[in-house]
Backbone and ligand atoms as CSV (ligand in chain L), in Angstrom:
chain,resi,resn,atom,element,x,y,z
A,1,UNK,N,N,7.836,3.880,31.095
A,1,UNK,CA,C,9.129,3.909,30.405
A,1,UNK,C,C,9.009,4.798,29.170
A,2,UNK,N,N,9.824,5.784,28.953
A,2,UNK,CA,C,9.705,6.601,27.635
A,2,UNK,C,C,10.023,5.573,26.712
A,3,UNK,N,N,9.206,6.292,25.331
A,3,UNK,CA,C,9.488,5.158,24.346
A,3,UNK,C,C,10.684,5.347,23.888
A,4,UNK,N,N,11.989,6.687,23.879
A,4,UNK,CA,C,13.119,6.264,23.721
A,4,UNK,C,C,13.876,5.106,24.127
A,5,UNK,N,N,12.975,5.078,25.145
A,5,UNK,CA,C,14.127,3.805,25.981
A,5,UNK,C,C,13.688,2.339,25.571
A,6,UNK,N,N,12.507,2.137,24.505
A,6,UNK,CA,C,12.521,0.747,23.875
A,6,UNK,C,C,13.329,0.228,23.299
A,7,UNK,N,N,14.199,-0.472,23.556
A,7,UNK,CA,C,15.018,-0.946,22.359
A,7,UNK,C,C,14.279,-1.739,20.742
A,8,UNK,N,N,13.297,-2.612,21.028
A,8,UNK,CA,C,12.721,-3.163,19.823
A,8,UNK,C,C,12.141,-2.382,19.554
A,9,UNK,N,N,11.856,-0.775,19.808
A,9,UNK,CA,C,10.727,0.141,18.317
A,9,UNK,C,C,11.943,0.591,17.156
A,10,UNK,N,N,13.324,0.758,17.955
A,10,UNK,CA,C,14.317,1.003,16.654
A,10,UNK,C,C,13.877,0.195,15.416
A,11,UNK,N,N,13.291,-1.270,15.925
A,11,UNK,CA,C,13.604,-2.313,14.613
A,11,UNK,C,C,12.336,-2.320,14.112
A,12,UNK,N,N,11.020,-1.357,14.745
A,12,UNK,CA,C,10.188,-1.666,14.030
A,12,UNK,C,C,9.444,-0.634,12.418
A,13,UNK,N,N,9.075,-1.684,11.610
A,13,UNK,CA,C,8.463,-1.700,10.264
A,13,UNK,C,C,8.218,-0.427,10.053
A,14,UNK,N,N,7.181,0.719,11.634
A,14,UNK,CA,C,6.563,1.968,11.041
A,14,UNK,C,C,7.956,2.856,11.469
A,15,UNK,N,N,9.088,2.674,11.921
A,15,UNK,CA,C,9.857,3.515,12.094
A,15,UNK,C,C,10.156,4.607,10.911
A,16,UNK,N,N,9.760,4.344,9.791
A,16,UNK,CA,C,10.052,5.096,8.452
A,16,UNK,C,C,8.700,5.329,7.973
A,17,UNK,N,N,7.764,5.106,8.432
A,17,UNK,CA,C,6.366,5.312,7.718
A,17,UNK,C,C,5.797,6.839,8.770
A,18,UNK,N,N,4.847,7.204,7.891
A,18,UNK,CA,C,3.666,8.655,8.032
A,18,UNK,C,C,3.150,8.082,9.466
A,19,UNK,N,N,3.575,8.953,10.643
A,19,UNK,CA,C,3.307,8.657,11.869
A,19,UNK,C,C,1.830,8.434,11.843
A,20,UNK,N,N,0.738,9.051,10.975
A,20,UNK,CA,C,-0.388,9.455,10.786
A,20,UNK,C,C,-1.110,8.450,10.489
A,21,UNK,N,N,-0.161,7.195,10.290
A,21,UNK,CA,C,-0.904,5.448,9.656
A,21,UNK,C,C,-1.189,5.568,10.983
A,22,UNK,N,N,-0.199,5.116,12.087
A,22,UNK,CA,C,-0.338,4.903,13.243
A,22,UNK,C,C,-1.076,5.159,14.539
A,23,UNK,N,N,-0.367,7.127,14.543
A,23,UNK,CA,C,-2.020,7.770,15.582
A,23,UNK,C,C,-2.948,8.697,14.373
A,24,UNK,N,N,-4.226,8.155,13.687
A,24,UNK,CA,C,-4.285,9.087,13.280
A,24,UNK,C,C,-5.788,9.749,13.773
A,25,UNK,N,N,-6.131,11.301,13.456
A,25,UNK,CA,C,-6.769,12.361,14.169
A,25,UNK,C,C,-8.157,11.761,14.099
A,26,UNK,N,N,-8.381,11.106,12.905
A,26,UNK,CA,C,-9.704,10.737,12.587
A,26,UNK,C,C,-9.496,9.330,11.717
A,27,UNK,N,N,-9.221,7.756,12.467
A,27,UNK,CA,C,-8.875,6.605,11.778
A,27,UNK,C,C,-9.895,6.645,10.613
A,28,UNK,N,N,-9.786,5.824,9.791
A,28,UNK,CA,C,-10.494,5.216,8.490
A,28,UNK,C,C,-10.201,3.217,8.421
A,29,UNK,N,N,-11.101,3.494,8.065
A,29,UNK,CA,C,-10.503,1.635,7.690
A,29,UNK,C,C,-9.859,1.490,6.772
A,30,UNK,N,N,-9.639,2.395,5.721
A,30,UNK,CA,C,-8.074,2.348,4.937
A,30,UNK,C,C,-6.971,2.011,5.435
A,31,UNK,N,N,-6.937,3.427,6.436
A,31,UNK,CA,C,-5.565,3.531,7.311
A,31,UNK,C,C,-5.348,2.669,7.976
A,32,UNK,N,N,-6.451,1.710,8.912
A,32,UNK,CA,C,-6.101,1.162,9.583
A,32,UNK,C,C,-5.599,-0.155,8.996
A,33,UNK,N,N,-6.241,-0.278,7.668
A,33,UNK,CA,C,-5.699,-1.460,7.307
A,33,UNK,C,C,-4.245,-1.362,6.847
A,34,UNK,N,N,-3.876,-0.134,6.335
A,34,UNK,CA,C,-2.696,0.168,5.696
A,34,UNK,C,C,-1.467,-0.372,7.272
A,35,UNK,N,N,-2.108,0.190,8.118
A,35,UNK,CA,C,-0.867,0.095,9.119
A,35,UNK,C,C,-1.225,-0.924,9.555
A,36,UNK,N,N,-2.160,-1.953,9.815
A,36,UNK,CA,C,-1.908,-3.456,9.867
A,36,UNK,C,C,-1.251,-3.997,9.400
A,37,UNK,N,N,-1.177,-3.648,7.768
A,37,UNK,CA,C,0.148,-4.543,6.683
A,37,UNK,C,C,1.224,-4.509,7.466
A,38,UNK,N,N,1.688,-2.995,7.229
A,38,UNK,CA,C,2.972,-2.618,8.064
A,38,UNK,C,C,3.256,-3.482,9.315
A,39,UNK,N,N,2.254,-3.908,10.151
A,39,UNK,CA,C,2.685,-4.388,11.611
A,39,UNK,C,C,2.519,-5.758,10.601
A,40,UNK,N,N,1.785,-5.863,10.257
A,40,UNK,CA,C,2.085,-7.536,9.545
A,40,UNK,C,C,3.773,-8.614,9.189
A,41,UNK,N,N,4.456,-7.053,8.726
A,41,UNK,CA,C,5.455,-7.677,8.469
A,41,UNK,C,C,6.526,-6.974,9.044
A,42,UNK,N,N,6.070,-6.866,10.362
A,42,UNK,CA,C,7.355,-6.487,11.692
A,42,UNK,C,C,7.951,-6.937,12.123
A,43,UNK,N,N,8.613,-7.364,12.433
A,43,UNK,CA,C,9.793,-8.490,13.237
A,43,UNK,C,C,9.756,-8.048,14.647
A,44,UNK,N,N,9.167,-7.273,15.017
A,44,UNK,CA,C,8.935,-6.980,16.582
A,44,UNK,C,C,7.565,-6.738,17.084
A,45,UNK,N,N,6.447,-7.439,16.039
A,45,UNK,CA,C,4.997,-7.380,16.401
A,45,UNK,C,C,5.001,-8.025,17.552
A,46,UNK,N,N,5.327,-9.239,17.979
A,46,UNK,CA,C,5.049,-9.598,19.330
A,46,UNK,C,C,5.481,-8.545,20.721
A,47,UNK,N,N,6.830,-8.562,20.639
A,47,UNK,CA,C,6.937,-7.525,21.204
A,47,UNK,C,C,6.333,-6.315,21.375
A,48,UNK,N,N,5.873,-5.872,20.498
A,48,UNK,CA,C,4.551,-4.155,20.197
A,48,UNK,C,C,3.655,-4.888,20.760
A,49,UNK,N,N,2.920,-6.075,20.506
A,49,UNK,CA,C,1.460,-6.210,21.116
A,49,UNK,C,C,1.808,-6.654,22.378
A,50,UNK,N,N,2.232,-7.270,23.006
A,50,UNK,CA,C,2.682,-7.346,24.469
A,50,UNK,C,C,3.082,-6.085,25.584
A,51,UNK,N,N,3.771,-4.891,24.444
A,51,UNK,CA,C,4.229,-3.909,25.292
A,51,UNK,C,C,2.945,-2.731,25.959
A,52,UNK,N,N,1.950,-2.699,24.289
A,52,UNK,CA,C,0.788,-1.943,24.384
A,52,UNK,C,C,-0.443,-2.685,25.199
A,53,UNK,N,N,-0.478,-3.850,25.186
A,53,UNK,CA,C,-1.286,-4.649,26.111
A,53,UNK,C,C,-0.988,-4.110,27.816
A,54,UNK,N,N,0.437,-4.352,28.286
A,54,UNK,CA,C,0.547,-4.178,29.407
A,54,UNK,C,C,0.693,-2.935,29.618
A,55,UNK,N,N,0.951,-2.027,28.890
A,55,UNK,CA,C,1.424,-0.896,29.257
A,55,UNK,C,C,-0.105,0.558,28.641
A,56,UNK,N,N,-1.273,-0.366,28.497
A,56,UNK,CA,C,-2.734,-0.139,28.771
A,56,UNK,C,C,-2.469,1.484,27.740
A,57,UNK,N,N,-1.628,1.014,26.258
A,57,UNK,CA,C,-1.651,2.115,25.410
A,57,UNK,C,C,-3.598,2.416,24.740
A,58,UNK,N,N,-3.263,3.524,24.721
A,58,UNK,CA,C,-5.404,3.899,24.863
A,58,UNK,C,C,-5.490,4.638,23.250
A,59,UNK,N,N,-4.221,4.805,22.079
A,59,UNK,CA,C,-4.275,5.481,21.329
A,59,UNK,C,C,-3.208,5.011,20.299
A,60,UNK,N,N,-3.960,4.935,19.231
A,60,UNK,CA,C,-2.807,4.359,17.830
A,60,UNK,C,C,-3.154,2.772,17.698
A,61,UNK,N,N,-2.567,2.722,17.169
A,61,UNK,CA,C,-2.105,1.369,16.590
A,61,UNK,C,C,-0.701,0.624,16.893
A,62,UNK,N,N,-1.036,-0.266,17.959
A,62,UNK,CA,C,0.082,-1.075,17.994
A,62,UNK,C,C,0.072,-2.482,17.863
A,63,UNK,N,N,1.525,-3.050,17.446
A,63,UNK,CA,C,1.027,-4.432,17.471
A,63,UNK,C,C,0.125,-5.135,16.333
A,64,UNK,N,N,-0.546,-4.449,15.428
A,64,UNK,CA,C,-1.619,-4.598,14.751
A,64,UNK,C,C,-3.522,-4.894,15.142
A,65,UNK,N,N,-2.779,-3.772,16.233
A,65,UNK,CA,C,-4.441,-4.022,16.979
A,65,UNK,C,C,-4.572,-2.790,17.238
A,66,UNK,N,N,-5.804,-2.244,16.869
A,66,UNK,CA,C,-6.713,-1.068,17.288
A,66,UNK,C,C,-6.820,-0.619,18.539
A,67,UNK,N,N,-7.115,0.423,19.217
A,67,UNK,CA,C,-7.297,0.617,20.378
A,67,UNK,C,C,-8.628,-0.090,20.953
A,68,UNK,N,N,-9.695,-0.350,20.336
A,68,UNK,CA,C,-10.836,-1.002,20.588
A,68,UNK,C,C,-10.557,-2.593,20.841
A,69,UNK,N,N,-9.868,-3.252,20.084
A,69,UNK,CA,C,-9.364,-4.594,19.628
A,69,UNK,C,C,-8.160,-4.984,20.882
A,70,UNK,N,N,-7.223,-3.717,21.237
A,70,UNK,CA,C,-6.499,-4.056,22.615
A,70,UNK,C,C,-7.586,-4.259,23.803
A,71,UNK,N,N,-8.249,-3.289,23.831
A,71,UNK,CA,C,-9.021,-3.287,24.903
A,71,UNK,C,C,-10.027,-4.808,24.972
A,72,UNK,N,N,-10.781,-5.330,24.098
A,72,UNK,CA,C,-11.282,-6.338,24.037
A,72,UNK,C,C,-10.418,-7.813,24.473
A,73,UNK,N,N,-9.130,-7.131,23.846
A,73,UNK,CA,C,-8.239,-8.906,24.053
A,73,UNK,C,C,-7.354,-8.474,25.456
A,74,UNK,N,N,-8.050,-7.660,25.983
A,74,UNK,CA,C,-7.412,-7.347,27.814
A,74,UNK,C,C,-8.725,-7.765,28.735
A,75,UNK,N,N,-9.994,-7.652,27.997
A,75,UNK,CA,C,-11.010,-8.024,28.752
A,75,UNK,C,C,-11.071,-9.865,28.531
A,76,UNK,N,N,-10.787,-10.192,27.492
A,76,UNK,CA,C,-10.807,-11.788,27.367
A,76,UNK,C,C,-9.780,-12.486,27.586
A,77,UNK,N,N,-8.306,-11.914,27.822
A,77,UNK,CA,C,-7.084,-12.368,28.079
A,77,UNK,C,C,-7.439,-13.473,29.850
A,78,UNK,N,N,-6.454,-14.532,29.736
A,78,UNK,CA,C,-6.866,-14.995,31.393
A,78,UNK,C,C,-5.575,-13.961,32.421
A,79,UNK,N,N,-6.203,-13.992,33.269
A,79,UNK,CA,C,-5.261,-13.510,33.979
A,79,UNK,C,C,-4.153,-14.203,34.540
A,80,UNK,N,N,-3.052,-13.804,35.454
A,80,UNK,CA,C,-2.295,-14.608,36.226
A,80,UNK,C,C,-3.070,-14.932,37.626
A,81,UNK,N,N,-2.736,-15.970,38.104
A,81,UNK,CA,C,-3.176,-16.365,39.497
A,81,UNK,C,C,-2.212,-16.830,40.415
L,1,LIG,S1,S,4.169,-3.953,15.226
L,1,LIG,FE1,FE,3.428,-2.201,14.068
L,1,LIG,S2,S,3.330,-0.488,15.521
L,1,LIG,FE2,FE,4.608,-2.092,16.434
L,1,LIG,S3,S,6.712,-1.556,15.917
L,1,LIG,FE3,FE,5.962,-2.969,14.351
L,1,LIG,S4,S,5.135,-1.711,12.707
L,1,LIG,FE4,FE,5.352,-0.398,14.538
């Protein structure tokens, strides 16, 4: 799904912030913490971490989880049966 077609990223927190918190070329643990705040106080974090979970995003920050940190809570998540 293109991300135009999300309706909850309109409402989210980094919509007005330095795209560069989000994907950036070379993270820092500054940045990353900086754009954690930001997802901290999103009103559509659940939504972001659910969308980037399933939709196996490999880059940025969504949700308030790292690309390393998605990948880990997809390897420990239970599955459906
Ligand atoms: S949770 Fe973070 S990345 Fe997702 S929409 Fe909100 S601010 Fe943006």
């Amino acid at each position: 799904m293109p991300l135009e077609e999300i309706g909850w990223l309109r409402r989210g927190a980094c919509r007005t912030s330095d795209p560069d918190l989000f994907f950036p070329l070379a993270p820092t643990p500054l940045q990353e913490a900086r754009a954690k705040a930001i997802c901290a106080g999103c009103q559509v974090v659940e939504e972001c971490r659910a969308y980037a979970l399933e939709a196996g995003e490999s880059e940025g920050i969504w949700g308030g989880l790292t690309p390393e940190e998605r990948r880990r809570t997809r390897l420990t998540r239970p599955t459906a049966s």
